[in-house]
MDTraj code that builds the backbone (N, CA, C; nanometers):
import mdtraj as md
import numpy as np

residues = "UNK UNK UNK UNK UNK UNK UNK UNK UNK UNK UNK UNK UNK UNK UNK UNK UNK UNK UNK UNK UNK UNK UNK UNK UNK UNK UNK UNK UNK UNK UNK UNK UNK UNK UNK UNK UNK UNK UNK UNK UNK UNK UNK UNK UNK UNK UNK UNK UNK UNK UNK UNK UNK UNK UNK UNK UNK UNK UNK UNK UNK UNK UNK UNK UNK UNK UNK UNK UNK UNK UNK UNK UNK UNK UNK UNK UNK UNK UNK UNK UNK UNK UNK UNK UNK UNK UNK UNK UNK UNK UNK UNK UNK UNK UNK UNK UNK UNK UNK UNK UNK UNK UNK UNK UNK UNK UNK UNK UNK UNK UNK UNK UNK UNK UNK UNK UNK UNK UNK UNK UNK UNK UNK UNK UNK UNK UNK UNK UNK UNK UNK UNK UNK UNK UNK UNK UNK UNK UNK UNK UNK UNK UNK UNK UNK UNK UNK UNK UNK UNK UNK UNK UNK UNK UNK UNK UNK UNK UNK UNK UNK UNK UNK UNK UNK UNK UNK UNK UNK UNK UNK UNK UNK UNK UNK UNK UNK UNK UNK UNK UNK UNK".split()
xyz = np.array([
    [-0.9056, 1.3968, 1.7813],
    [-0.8467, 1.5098, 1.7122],
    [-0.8276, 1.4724, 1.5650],
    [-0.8834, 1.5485, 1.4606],
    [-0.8659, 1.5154, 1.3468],
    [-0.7706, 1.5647, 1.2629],
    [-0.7017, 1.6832, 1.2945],
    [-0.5991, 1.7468, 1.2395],
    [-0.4370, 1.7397, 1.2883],
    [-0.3799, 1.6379, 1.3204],
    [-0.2984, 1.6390, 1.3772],
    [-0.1972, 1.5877, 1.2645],
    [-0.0335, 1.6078, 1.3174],
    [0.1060, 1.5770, 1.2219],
    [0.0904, 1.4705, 1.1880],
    [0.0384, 1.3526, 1.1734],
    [0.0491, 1.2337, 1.1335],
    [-0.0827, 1.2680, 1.0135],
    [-0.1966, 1.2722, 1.0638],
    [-0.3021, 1.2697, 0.9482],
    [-0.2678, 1.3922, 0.8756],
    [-0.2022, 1.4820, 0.8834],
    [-0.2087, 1.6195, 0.8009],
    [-0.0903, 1.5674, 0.6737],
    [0.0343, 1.4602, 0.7049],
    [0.1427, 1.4024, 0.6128],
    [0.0755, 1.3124, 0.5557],
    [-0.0322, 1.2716, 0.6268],
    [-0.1224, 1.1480, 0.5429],
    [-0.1547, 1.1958, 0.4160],
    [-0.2739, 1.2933, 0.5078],
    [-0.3763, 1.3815, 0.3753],
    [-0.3060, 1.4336, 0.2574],
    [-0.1278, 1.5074, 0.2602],
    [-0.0360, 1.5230, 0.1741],
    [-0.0392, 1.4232, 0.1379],
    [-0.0242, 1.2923, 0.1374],
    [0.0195, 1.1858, 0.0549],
    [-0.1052, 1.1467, -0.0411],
    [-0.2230, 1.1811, 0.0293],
    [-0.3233, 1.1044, -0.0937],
    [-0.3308, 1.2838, -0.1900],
    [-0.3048, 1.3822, -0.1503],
    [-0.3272, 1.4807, -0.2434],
    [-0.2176, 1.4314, -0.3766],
    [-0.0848, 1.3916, -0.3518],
    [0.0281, 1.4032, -0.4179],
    [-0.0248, 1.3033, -0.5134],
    [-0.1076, 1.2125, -0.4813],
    [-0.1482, 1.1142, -0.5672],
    [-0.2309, 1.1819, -0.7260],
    [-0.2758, 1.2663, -0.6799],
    [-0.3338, 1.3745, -0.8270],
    [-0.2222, 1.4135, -0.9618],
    [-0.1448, 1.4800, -0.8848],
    [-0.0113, 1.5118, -0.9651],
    [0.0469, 1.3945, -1.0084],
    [0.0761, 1.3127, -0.9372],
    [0.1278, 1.1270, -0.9406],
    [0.0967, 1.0597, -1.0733],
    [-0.0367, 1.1008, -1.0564],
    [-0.1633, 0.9926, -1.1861],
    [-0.0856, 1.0916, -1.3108],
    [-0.1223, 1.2211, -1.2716],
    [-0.0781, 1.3228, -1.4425],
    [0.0555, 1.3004, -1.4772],
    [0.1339, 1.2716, -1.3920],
    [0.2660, 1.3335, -1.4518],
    [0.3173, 1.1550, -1.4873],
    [0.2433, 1.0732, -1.4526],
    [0.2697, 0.9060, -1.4349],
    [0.2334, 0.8912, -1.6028],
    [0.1013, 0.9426, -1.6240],
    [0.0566, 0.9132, -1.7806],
    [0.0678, 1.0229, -1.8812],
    [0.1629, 1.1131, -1.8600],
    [0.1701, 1.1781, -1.9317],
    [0.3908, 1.1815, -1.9966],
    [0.4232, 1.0903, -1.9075],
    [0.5433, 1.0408, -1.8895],
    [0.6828, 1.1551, -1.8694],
    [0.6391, 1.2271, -1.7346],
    [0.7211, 1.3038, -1.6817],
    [0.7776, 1.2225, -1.5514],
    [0.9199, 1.0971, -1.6045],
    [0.9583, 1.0388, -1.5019],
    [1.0276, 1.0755, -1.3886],
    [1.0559, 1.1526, -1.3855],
    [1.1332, 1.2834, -1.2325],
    [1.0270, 1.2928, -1.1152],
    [0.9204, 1.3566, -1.2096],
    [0.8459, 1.4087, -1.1261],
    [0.7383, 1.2659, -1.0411],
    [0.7124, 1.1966, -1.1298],
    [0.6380, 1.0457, -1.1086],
    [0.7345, 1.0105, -1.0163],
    [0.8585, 0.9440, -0.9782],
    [0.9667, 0.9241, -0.8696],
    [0.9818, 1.0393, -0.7999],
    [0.9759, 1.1684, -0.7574],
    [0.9976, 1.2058, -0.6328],
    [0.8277, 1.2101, -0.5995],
    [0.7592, 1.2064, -0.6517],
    [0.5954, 1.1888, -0.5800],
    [0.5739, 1.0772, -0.5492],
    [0.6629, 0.9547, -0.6069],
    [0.6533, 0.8219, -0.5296],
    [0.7046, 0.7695, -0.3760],
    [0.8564, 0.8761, -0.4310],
    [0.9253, 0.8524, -0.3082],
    [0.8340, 0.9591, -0.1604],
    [0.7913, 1.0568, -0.2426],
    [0.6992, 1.1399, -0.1007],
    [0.5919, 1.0472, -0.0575],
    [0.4978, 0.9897, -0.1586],
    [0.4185, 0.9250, -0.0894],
    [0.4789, 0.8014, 0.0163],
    [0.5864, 0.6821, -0.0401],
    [0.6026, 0.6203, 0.0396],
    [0.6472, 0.6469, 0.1825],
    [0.7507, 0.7669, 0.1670],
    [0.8241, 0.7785, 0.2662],
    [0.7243, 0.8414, 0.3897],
    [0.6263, 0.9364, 0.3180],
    [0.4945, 0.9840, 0.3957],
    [0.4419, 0.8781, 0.4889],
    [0.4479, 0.7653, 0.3823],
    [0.3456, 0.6464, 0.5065],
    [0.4274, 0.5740, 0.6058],
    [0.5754, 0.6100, 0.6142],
    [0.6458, 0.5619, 0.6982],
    [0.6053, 0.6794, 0.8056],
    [0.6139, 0.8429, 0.7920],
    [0.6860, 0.9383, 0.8576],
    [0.5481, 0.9424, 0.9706],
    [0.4101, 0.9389, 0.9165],
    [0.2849, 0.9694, 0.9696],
    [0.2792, 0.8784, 1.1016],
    [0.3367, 0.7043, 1.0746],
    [0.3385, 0.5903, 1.1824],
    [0.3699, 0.7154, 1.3109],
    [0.5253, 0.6975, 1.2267],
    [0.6042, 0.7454, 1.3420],
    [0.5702, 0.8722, 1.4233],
    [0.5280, 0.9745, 1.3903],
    [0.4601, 1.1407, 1.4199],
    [0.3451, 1.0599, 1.5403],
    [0.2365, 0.9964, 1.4730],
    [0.1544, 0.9375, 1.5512],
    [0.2163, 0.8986, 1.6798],
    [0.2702, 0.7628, 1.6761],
    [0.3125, 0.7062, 1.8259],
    [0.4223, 0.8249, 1.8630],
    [0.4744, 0.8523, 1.7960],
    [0.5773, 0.9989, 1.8894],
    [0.5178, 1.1041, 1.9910],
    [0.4038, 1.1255, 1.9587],
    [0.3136, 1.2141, 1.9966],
    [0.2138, 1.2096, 2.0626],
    [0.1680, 1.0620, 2.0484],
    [0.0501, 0.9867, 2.0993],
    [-0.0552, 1.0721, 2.0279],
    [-0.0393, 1.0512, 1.9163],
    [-0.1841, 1.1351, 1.8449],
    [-0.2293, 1.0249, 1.7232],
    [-0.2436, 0.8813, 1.7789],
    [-0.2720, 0.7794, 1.7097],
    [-0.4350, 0.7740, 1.6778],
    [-0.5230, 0.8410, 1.5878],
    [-0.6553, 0.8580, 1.5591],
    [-0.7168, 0.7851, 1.4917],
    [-0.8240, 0.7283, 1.5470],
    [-0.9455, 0.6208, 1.3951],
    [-0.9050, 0.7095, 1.2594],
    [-0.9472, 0.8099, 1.2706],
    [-0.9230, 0.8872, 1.1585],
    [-0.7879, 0.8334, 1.0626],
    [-0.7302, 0.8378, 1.1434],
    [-0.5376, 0.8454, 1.0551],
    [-0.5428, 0.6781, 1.0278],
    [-0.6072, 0.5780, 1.0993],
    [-0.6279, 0.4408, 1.0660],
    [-0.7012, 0.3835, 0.9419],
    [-0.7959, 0.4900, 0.9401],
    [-0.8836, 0.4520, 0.7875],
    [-0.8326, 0.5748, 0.6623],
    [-0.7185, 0.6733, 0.7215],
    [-0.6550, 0.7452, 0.5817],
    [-0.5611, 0.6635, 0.5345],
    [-0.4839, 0.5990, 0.6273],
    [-0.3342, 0.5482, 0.6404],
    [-0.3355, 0.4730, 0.4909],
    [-0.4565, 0.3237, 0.5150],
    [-0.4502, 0.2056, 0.4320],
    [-0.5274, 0.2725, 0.3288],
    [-0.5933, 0.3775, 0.2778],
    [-0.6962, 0.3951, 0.1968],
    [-0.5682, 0.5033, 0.0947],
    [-0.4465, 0.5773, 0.1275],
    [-0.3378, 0.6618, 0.0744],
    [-0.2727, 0.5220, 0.0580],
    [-0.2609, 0.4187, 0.0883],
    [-0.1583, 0.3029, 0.0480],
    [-0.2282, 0.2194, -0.0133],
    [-0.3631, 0.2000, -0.0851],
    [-0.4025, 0.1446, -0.1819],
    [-0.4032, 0.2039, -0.3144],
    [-0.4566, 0.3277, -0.2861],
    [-0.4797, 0.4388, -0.3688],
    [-0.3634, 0.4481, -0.4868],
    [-0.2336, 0.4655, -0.3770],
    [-0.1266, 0.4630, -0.4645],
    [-0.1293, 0.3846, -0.5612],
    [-0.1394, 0.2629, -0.5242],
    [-0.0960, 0.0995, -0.6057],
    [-0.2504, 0.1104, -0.6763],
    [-0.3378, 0.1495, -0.6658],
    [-0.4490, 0.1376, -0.7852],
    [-0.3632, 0.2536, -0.8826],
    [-0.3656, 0.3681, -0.8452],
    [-0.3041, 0.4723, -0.9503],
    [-0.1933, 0.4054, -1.0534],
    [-0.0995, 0.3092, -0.9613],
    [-0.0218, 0.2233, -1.0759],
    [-0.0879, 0.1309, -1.1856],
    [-0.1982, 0.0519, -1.0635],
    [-0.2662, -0.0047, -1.1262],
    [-0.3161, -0.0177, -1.2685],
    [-0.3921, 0.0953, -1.2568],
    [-0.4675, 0.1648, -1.3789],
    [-0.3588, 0.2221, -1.4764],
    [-0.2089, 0.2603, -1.4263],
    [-0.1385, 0.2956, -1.5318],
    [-0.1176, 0.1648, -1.6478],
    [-0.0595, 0.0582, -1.5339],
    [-0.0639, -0.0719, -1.5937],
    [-0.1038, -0.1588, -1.7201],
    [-0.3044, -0.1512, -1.6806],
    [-0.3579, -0.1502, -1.7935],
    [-0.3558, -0.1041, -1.8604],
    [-0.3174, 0.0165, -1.8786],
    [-0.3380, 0.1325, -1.9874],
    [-0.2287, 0.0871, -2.1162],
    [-0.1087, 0.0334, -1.9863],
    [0.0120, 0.0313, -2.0346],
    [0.0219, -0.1092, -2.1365],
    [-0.0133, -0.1977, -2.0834],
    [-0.0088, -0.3241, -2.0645],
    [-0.1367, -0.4104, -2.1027],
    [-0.2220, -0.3794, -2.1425],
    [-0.3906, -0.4639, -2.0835],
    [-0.4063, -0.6103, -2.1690],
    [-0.2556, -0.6634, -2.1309],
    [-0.2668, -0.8327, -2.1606],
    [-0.3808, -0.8874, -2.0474],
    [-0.3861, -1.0070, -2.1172],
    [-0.4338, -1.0790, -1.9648],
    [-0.3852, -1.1071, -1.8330],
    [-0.2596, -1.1053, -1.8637],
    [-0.1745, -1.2000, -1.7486],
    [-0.1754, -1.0463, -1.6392],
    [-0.1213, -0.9490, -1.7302],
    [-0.1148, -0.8170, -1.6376],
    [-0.2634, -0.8289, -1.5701],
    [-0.3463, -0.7708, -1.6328],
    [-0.5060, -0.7669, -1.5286],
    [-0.5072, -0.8893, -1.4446],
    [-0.4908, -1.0124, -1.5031],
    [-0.5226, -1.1276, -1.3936],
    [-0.5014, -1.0630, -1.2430],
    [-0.3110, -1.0856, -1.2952],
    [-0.2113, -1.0206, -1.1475],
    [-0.3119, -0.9282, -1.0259],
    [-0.3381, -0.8152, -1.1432],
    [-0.3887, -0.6668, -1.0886],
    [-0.5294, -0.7183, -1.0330],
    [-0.6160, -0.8140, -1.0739],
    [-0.7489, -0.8084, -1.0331],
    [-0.6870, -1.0019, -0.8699],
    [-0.5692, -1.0026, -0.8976],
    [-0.5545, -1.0991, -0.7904],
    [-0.5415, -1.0579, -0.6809],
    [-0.4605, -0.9714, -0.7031],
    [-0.4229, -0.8766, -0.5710],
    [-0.4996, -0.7888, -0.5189],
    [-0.5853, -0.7006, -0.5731],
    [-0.7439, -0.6611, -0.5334],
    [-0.7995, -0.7146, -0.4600],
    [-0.8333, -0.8789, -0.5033],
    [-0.9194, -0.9930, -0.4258],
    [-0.8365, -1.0057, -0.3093],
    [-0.7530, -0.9939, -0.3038],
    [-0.6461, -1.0295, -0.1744],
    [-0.6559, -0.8955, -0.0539],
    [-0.6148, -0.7995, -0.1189],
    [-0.5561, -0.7211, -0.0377],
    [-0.7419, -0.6958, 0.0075],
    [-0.8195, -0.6724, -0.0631],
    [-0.9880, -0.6875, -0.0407],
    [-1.0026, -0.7584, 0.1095],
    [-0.9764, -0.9047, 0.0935],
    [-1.0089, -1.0361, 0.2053],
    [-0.9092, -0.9501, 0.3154],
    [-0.8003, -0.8759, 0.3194],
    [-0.6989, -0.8796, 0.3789],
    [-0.7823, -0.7808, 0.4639],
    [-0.8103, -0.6730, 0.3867],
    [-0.8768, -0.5484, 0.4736],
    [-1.0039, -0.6072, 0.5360],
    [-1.0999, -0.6991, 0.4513],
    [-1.2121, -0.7289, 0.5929],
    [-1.1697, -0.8160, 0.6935],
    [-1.0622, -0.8966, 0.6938],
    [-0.9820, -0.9573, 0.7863],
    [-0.9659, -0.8575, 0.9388],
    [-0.8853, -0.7442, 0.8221],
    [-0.8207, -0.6569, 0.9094],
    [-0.9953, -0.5783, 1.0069],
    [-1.0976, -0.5700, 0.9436],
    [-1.1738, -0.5350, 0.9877],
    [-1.2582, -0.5523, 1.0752],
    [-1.2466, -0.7215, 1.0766],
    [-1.3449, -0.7968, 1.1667],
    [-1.2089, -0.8205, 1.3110],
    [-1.0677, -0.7989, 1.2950],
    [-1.0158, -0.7500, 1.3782],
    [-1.0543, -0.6465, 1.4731],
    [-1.0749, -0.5626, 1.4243],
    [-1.0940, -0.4193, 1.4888],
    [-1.1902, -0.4110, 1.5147],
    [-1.3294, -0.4430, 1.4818],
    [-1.4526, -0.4356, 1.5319],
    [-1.4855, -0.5484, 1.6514],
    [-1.4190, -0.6660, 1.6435],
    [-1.3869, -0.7707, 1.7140],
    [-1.3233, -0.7023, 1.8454],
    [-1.1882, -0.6282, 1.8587],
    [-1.1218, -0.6458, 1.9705],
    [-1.0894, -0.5019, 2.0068],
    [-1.1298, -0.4407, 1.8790],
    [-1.1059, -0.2299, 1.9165],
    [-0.9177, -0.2579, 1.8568],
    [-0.8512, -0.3103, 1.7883],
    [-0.7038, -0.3261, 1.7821],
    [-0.6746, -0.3588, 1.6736],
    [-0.5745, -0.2995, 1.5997],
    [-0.5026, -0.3388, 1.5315],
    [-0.3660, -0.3398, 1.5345],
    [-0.3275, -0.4657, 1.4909],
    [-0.1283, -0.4585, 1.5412],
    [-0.1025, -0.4265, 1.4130],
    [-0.0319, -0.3032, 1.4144],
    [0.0546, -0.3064, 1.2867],
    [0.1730, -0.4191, 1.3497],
    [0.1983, -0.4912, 1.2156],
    [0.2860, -0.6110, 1.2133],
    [0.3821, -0.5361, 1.1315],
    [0.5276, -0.6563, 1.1670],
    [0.6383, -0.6336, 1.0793],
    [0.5760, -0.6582, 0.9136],
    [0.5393, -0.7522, 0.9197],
    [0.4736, -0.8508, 0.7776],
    [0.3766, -0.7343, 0.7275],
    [0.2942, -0.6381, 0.7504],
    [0.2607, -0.5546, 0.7171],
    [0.3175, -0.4259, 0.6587],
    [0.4247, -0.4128, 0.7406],
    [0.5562, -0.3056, 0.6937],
    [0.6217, -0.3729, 0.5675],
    [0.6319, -0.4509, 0.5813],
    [0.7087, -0.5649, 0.5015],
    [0.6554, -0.5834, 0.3462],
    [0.4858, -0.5446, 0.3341],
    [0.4277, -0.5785, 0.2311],
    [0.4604, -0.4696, 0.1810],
    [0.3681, -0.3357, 0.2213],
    [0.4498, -0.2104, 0.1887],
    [0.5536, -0.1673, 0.1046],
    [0.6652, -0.2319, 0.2211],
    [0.8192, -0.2063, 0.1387],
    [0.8251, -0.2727, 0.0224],
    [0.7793, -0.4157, 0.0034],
    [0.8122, -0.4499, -0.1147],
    [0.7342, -0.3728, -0.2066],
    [0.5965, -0.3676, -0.2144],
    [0.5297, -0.2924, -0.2791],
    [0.5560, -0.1789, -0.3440],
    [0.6478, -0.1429, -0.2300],
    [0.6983, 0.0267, -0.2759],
    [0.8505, -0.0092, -0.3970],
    [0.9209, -0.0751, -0.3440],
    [1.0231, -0.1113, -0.4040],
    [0.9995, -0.1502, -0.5778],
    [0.9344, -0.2473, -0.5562],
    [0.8573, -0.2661, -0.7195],
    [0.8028, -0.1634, -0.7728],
    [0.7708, -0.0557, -0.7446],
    [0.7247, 0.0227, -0.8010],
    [0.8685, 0.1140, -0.7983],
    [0.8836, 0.1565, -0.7056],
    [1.0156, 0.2743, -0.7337],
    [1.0846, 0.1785, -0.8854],
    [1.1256, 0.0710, -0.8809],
    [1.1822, 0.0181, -0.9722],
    [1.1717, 0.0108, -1.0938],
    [0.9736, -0.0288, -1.0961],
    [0.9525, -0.0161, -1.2177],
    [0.9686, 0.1467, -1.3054],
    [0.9341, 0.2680, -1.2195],
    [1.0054, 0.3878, -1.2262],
    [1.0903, 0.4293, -1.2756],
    [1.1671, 0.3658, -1.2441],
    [1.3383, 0.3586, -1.2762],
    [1.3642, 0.2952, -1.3775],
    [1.3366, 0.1942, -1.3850],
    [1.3756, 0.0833, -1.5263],
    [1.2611, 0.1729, -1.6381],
    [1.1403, 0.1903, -1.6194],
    [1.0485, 0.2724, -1.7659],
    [1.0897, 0.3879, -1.7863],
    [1.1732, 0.4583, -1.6596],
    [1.1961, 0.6071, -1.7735],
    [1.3732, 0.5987, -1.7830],
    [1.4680, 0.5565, -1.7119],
    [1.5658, 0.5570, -1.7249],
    [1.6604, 0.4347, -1.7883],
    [1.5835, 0.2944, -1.6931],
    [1.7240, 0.1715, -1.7654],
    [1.6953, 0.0886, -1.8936],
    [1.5420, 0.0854, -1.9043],
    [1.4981, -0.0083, -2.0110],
    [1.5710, -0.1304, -1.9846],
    [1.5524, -0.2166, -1.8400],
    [1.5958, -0.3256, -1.9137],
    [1.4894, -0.4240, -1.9050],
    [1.5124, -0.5520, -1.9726],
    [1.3859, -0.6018, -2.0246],
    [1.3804, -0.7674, -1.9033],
    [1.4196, -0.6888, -1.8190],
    [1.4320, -0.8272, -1.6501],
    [1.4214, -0.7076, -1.5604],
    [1.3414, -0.7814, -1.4890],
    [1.2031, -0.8084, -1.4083],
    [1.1141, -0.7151, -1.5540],
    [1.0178, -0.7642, -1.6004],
    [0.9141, -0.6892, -1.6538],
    [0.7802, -0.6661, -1.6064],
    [0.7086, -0.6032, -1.6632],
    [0.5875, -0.5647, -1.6078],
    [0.5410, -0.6645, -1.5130],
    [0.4980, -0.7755, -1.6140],
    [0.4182, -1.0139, -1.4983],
    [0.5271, -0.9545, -1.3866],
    [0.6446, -0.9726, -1.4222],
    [0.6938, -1.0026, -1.2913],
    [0.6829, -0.9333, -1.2130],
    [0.6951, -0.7674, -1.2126],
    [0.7284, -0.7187, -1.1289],
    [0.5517, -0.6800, -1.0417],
    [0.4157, -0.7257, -1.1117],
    [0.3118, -0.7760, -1.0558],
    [0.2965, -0.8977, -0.9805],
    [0.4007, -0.9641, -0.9963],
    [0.3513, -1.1107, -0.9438],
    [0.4705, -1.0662, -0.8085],
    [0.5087, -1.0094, -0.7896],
    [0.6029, -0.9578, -0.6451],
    [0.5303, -0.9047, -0.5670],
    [0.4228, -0.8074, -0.6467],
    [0.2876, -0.7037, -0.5724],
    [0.2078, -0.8287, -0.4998],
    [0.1253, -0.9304, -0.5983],
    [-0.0005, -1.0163, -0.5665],
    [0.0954, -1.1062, -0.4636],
    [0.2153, -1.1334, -0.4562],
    [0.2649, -1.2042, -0.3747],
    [0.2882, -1.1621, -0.2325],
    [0.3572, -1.0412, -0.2358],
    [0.3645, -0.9818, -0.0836],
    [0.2165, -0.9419, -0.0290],
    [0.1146, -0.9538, -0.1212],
    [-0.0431, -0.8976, -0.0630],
    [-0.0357, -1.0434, -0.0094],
    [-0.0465, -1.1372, -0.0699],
    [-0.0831, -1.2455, -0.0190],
    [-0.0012, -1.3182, 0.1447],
    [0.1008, -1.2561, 0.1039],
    [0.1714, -1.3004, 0.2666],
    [0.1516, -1.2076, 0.3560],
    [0.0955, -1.0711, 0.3060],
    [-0.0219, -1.0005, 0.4431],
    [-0.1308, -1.0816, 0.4724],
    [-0.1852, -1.1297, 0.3628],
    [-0.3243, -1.1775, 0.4083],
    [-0.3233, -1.3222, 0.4834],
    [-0.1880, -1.3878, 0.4613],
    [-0.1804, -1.5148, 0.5434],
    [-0.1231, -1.4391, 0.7263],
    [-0.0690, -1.2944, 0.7080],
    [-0.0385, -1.2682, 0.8264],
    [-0.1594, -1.2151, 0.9215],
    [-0.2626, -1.1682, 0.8594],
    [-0.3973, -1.0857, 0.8794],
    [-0.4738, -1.2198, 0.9055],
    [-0.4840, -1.2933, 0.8805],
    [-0.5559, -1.4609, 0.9553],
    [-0.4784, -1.4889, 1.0439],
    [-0.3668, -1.4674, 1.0458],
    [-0.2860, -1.5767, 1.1529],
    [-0.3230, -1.4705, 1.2753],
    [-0.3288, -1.3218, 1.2478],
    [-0.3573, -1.2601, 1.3947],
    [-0.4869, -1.2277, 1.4052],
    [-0.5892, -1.2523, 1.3147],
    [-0.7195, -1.3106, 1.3259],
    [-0.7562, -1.4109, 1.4325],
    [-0.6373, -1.5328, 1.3898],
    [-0.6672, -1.6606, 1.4866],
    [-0.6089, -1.5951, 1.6255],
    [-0.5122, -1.5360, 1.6049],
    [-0.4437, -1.5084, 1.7493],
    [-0.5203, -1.4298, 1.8624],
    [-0.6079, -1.3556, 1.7996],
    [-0.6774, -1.2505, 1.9078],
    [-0.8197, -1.3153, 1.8973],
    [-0.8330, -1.4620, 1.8642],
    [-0.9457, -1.5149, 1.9034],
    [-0.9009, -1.5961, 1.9849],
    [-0.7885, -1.6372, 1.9878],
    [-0.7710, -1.7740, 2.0874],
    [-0.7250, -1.7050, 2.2354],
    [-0.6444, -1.5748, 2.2311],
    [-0.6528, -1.4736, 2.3391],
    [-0.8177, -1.4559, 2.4045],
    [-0.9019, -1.4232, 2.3292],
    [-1.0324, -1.3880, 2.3445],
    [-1.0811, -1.4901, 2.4271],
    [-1.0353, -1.6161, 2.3626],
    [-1.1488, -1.7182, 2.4233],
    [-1.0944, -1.7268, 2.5741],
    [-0.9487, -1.7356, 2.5693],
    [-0.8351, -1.7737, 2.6829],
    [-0.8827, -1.6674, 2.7958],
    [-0.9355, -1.5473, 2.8044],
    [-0.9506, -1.4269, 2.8907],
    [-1.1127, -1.4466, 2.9449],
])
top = md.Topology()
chain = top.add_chain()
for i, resn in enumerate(residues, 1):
    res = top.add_residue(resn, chain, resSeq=i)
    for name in ("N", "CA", "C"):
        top.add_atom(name, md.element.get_by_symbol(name[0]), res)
traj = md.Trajectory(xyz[None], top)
């Protein structure tokens, strides 16, 4: 089924991303924070609709992570725009390479065993992800203050990608050593 409550809050979340990008670079901060907070809270609400319902679809599996990159490139690209030191792009092109390895990880999972576990450590990346960003939100149109700045509040992003991608091997190894064990 391709139209169901989980993929239909999805598909809202990557639309909101349009308005997101305009109102992000054109510096309407209200509107940039409640389209942040819809998208994140979207990628919580869709999980849940899904297993509530049992209307868990391939479909809603390859919108899910593709509306939760999307987002963080849309920052991405604000970033540079904002920012286009080196240290900023490094960050931005580290975490790419990461969250990149993370998804064919995640891929040779699923083609491997038909499964993917959403993990806590996966929720976990997310939240922080989201958090740094609501923040940076908050601090560029409202607090100005000059702690956590842009490096840092990238090197929180490339960091929580990276402790997905050490969690995305570790259940790599796990559903091979199951595999072999069966």
């Amino acid at each position: 089924m391709l139209f169901t409550y989980a993929n239909i809050i999805t598909i809202l979340g990557i639309l909101a991303l349009f308005p997101l990008a305009y109102f992000l670079f054109t510096g309407i901060g209200l509107l940039v924070l409640i389209l942040s907070i819809w998208i994140i809270v979207s990628d919580y609400i869709d999980g849940i609709l899904a297993r509530k319902f049992d209307q868990i679809t391939k479909f809603g599996k390859i919108l899910d992570p593709i509306r939760d990159r999307a987002f963080l490139a849309v920052f991405f690209i604000y970033f540079i725009f904002k920012t286009p030191d080196i240290l900023t792009i490094s960050l931005i092109i580290s975490t790419i390479l990461v969250e990149i390895i993370s998804a064919l990880i995640k891929g040779k999972i699923l083609r491997k065993f038909s499964i993917i576990d959403h993990t806590l450590v996966g929720q976990f990346r997310m939240a922080i992800h989201s958090l740094a960003i609501i923040y940076f939100i908050i601090n560029n149109y409202w607090l100005y203050l000059s702690w956590p700045n842009l490096p840092q509040i990238l090197t929180v992003i490339s960091l929580s990608s990276l402790f997905a991608l050490v969690s995305h091997y570790g259940q790599l190894k796990k559903f091979n050593k199951q595999f072999k064990n069966n």
